[in-house]
C-alpha positions in Angstrom: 17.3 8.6 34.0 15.1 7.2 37.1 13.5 10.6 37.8 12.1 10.3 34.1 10.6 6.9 35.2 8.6 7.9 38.3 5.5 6.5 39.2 2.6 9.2 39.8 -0.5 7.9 41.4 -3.2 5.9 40.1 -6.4 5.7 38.1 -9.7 5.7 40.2 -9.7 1.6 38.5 -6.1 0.8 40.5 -4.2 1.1 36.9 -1.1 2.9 37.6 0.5 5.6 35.8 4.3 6.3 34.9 5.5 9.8 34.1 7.7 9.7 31.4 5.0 7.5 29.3 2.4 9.7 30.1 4.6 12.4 28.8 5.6 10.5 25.6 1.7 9.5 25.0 0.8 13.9 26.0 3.4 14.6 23.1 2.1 12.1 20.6 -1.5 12.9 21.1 -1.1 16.6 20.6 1.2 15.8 17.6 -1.4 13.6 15.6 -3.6 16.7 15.2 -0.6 18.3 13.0 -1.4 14.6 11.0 -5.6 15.2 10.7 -5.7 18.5 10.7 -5.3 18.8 6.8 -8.0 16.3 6.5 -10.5 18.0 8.6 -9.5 21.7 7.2 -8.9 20.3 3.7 -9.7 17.5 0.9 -8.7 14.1 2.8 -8.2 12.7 -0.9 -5.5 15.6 -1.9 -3.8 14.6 1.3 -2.9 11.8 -0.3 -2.2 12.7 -3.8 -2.1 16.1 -5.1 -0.6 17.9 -1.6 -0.4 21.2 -3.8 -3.9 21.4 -3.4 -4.4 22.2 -0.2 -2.3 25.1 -0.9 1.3 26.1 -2.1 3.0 28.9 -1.3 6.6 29.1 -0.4 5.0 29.1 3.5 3.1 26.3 2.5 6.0 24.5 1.3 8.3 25.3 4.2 5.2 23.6 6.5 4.7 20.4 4.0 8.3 19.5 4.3 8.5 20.1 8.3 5.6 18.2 8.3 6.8 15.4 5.8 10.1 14.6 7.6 9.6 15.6 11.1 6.3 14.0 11.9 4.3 12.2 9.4 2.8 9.2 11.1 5.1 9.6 13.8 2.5 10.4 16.2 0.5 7.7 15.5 3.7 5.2 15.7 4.0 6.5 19.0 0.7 5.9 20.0 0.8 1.8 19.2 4.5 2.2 20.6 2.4 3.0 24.2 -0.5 0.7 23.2 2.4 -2.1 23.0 3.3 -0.7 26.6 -0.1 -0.6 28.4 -0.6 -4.3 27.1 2.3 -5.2 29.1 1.6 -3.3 32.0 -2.1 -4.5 32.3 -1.9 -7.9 31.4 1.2 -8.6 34.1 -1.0 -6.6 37.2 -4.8 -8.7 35.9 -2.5 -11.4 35.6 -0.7 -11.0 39.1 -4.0 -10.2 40.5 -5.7 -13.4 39.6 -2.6 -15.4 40.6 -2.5 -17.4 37.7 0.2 -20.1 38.2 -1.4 -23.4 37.1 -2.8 -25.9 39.9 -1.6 -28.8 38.1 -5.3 -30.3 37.3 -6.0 -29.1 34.0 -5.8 -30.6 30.9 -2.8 -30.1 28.6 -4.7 -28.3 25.9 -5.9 -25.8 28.5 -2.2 -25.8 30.4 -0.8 -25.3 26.4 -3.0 -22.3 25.9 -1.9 -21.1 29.4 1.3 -20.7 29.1 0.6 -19.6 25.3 -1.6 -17.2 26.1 -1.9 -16.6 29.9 -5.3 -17.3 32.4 -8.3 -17.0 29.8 -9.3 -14.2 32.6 -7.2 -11.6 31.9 -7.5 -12.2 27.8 -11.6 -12.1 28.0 -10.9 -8.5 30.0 -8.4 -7.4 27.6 -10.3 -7.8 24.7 -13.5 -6.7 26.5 -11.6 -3.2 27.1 -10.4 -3.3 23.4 -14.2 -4.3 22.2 -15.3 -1.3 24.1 -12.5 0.7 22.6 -13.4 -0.3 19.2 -16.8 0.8 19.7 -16.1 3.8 20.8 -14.4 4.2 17.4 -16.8 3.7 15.5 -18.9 6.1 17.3 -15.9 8.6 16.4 -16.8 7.6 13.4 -19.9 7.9 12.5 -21.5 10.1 14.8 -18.7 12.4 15.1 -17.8 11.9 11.7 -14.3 11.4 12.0 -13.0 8.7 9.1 -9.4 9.0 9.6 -10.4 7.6 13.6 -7.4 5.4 15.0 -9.6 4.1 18.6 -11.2 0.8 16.1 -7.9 0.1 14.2 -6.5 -0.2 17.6 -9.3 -2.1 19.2 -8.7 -4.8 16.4 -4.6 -4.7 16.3 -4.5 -5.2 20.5 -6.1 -8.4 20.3 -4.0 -9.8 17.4 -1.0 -8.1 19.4 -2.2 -9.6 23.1 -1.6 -13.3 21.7 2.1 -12.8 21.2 2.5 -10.8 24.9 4.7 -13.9 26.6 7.1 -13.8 24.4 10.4 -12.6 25.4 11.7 -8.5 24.4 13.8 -9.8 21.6 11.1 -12.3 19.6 8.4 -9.4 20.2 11.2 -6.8 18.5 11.5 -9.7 15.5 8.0 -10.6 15.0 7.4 -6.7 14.5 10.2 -5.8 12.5 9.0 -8.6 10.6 5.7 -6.9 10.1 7.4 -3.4 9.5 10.2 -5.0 7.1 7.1 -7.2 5.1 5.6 -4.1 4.1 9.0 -2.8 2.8 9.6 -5.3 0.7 6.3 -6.4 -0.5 5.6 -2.7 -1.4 9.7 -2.6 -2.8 8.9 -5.6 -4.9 6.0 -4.0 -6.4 7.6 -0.7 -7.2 10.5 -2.1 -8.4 8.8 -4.5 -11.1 6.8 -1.6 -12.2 9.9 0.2 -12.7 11.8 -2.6 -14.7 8.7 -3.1 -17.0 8.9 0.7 -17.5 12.6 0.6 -19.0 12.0 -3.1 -20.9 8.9 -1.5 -22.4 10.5 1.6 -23.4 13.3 -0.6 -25.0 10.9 -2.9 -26.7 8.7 0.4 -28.0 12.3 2.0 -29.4 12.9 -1.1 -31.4 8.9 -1.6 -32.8 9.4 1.9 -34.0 13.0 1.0 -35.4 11.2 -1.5 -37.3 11.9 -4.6 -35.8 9.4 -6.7 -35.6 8.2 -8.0 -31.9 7.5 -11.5 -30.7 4.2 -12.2 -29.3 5.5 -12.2 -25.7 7.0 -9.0 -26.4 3.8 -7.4 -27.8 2.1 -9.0 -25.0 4.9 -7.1 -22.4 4.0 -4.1 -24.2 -0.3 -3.9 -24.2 0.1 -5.4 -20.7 2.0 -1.8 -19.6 0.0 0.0 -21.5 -3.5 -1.2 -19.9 -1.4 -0.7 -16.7 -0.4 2.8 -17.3 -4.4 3.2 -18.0 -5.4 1.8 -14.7 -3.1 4.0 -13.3 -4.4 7.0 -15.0 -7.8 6.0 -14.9 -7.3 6.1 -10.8 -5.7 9.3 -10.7 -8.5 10.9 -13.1 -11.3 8.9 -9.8 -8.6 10.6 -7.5 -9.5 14.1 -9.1 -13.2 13.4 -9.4 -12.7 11.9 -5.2 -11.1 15.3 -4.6 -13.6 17.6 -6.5 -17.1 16.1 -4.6 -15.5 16.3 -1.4 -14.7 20.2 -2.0 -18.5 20.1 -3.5 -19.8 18.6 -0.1 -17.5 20.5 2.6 -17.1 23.7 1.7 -19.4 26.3 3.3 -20.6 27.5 -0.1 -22.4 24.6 -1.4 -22.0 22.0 1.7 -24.5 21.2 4.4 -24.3 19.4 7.7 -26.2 16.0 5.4 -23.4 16.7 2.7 -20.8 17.0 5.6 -21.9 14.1 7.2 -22.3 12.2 4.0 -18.8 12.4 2.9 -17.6 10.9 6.4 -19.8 8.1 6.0 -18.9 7.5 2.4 -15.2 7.9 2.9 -15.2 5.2 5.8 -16.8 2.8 3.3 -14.8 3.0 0.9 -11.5 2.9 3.2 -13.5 -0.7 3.8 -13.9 -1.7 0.6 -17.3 -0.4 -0.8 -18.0 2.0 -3.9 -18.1 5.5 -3.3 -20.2 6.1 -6.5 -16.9 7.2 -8.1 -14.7 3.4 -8.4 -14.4 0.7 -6.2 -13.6 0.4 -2.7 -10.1 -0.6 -1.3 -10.1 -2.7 1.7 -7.5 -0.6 3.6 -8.7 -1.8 7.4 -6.0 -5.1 7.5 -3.0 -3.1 6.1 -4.0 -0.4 9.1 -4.2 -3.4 11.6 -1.0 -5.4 10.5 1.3 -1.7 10.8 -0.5 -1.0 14.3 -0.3 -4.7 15.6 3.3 -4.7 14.2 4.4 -1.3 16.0 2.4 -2.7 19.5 4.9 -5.4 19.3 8.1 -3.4 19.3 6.6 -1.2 22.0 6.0 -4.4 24.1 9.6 -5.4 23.7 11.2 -1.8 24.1 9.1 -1.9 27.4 10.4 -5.1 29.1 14.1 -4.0 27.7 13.4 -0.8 29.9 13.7 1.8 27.3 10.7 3.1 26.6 10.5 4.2 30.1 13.2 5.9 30.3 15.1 3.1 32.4 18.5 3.1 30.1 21.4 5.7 30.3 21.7 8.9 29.1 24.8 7.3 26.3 22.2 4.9 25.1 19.5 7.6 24.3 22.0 9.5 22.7 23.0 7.1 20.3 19.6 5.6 20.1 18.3 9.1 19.1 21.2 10.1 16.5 21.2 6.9 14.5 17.3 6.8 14.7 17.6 9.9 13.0 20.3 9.5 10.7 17.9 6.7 9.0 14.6 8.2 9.6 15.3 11.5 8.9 17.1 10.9 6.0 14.9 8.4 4.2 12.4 10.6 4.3 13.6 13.4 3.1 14.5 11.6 0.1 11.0 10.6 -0.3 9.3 14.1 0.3 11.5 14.9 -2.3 10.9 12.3 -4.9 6.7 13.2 -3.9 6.9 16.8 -4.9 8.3 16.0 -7.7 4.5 15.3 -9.1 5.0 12.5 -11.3 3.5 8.8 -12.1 6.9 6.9 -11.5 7.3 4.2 -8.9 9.9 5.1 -6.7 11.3 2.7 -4.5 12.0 4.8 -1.9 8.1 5.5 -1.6 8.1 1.6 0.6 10.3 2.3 3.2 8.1 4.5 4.8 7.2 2.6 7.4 10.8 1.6 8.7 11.6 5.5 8.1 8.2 6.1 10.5 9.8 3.7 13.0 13.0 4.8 13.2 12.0 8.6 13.3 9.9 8.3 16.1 12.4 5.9 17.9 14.4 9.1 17.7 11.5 11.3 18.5 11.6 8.6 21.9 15.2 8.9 22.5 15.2 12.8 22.4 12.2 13.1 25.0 13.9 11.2 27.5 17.4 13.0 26.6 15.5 16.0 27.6 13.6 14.3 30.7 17.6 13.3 32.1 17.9 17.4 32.6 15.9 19.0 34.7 15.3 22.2 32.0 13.7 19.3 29.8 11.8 17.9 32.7 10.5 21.6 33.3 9.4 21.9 29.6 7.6 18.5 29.1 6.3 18.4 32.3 2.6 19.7 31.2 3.0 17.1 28.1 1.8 14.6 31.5 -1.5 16.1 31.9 -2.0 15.7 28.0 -1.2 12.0 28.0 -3.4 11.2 31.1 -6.6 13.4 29.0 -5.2 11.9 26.0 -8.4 10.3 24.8 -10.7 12.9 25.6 -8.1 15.3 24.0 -8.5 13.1 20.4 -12.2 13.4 20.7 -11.8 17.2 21.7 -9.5 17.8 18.7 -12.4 16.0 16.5 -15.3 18.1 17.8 -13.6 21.6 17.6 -12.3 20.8 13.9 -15.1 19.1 12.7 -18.0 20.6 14.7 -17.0 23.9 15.0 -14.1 25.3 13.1 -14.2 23.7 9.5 -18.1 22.4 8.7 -20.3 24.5 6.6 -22.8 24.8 9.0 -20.1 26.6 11.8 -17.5 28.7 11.1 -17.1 27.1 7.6 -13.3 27.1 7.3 -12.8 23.9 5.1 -10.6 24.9 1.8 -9.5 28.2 3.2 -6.4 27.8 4.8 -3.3 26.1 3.2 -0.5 23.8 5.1 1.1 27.1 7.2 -2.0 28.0 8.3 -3.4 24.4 9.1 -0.3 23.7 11.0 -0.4 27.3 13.0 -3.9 26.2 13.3 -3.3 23.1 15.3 -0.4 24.4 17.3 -2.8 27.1 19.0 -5.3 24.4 19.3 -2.9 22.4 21.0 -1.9 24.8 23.3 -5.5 25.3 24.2 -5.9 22.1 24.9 -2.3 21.1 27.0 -3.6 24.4 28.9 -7.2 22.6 29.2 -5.6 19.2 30.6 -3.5 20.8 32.9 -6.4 23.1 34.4 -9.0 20.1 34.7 -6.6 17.4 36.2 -6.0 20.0 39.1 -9.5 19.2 40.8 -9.9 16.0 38.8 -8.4 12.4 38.6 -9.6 10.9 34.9 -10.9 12.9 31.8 -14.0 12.2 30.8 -14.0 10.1 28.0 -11.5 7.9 29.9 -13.8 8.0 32.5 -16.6 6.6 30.3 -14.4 3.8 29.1 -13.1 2.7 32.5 -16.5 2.9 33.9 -17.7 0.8 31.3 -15.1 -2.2 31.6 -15.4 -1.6 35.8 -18.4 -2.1 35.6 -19.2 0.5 38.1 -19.1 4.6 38.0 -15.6 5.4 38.9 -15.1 8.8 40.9 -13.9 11.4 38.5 -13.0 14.2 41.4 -10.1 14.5 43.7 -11.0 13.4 47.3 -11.1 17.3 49.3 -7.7 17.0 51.1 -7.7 16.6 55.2 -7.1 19.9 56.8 
């Protein structure tokens, strides 16, 4: 697989650049607009409740489920994969650069933190280009008006991730299948209480109506799973209400660029924990983190193992990719299934959605670099590398067009008119636009410009964004 591994030439900053991961980050850049474009074209709250509202013909359907099992969050899990990745490859050259092997004079807190840690140089760079990086979200955010932005969640989770980067492949792989497996039994324990208290409740109901008479720990069982079941409807009837306002404020008929930008700015806050008028806020922001950080890990390790680059054999991708698959796939089809099935009851299968995520893109990994081993594949994901060296200024792109041209009230006004075929045909042309776009810019120039913008920024200095003229 070494052709899948070359190394093309560097960034105008001296970071260097490898192929097959700027292919994998081109794919999974392009991908995550199949992942927002519902929330920029549609209501973000239906997204994650009522998916019928967005539209549900049997074209719609077909694209839901494609969607669903295919790629949901898959993208974005390959994204902190690669963020796991560049934190290798960036703290080992700063940390080569500097030459940080210790001179034998410092103190043992500072040599404990050292070999913890590494030279306090490279971490104060690290998280300065993460600092940057997060501001740069929030920007995204708030100017753009782009709340489902991923540049600030990954900001925060590469500093918590950077403070485990000595460890060795196999205790990064633990400590983030930890993280992964935590939410899947956390979440699991939670669904599967709720489910128990459903059947002893129903049991206990049966025999109050028989006539038997309850004990006060019973009838306390019983009024606590009714005031449950309240809370629960009482969020779905908020999730309605959430739902109808955002139609109210986006839609070209009664929505405005101050409406438009109003629901951004109120759906952010409430993803951090204040009132949008309608209930309270949910802190979401350290569950986002902990998955991110979590999934950075894993990437780390899968780096230093040599897999992520495409460094193992072809047999090992193949069996990496089919049993990735036969778990990911699987587990979530089971849970797109149980989803459309529109009901209030706690599935348990609904928590392993984040272990289904990893192991459907670790598939998604092994079948690019199946197809990089051949040189058909290499032909056909060869423009994917031009994507993943723009990749940044392609996310921002992807948010402008949608959200500043093709879906605001006060443009082309196309929120709430197209359902989950068209959405998804609608970010495949978009995508092609834009792989064409990278492709055509990258041919007289060496950085995009948003990455230009960062670079500069943590540099320090303007870094050349054109080719050099080549020497007749």
């Amino acid at each position: 697989m070494s052709e899948a591994t070359m190394t093309t030439a560097a960034e105008p900053d001296g970071a260097p650049r490898v192929a097959s991961l700027d292919i994998l980050r081109g794919v999974a850049i392009l991908g995550i607009l199949f992942m927002n474009i519902n929330d920029m074209g549609g209501s973000l709250w239906a997204s994650f409740g009522d998916v019928r509202h967005l539209g549900w013909s049997r074209a719609d359907q077909v694209a839901w489920w494609l969607r669903e099992i295919f790629a949901d969050g898959t993208a974005r899990c390959m994204l902190e994969v690669l963020f796991g990745v560049g934190m290798v490859i960036l703290t080992d050259r700063a940390a080569t650069a500097l030459d940080t092997a210790a001179t034998g004079s410092e103190g043992v807190f500072r040599a404990a933190a050292r070999v913890l840690f590494g030279d306090g140089v490279v971490m104060r760079r690290y998280y300065l280009r993460n600092f940057i990086l997060f501001l740069f979200g929030l920007v995204h955010i708030f100017i753009l008006l782009w709340p489902g932005d991923i540049l600030h969640t990954y900001g925060i989770a590469a500093m918590v991730a950077f403070l485990f980067r000595r460890l060795q492949p196999a205790a990064l792989l633990g400590f983030g299948l930890v993280m992964a497996f935590g939410l899947l039994f956390f979440g699991g324990l939670g669904l599967h209480a709720e489910q128990q208290s459903r059947v002893e409740v129903a049991q206990l109901q049966a025999r109050r109506d028989a006539g038997q008479t309850l004990t006060a720990e019973q009838a306390k069982q019983v009024a606590a799973q009714a005031s449950n079941e309240a809370a629960q409807a009482k969020g779905r009837a908020e999730e309605r209400a959430r739902v109808a306002l955002e139609d109210k404020r986006r839609t070209a008929t009664t929505g405005n660029f101050m409406t438009w930008a109003t629901n951004a700015w109120t759906t952010m806050l409430f993803l951090w924990g204040r009132s949008d008028g309608i209930g309270r806020g949910e802190f979401l922001e350290p569950l986002f983190v902990w998955e991110a950080a979590g999934t950075m890990l894993i990437g780390a390790a899968l780096f230093k193992w040599g897999i992520i680059q495409g460094q193992r054999s072809r047999r090992f991708y193949l069996v990496m990719t089919l049993a990735a698959y036969a778990i990911g796939l699987t587990g979530r089809a089971a849970a797109a299934y149980w989803q459309v099935q529109f009901d209030a009851y706690p599935h348990p299968i609904v928590a392993t959605s984040e272990v289904t995520r990893l192991a459907t893109t670790l598939g998604h990994i092994g079948l690019i670099h199946l197809m990089l081993g051949s040189a058909p594949g290499r032909t056909l994901l060869k423009p994917f590398e031009a994507a993943g060296r723009t990749a940044l200024t392609l996310y921002i792109l992807q948010s402008v067009i949608c959200l500043w041209v093709i879906y605001p009230p006060f443009a082309l006004g196309l929120y709430g008119q197209q359902g989950w075929m068209a959405l998804m045909l609608t970010a495949l042309a978009l995508n092609a636009l834009l792989l064409w776009a990278a492709n055509w810019y990258l041919r007289d120039h060496v950085i995009a410009p948003v990455e230009w913008a960062w670079r500069s920024i943590i540099a320090g200095r303007v870094l050349p964004m054109r080719r050099k003229p080549a020497l007749s």
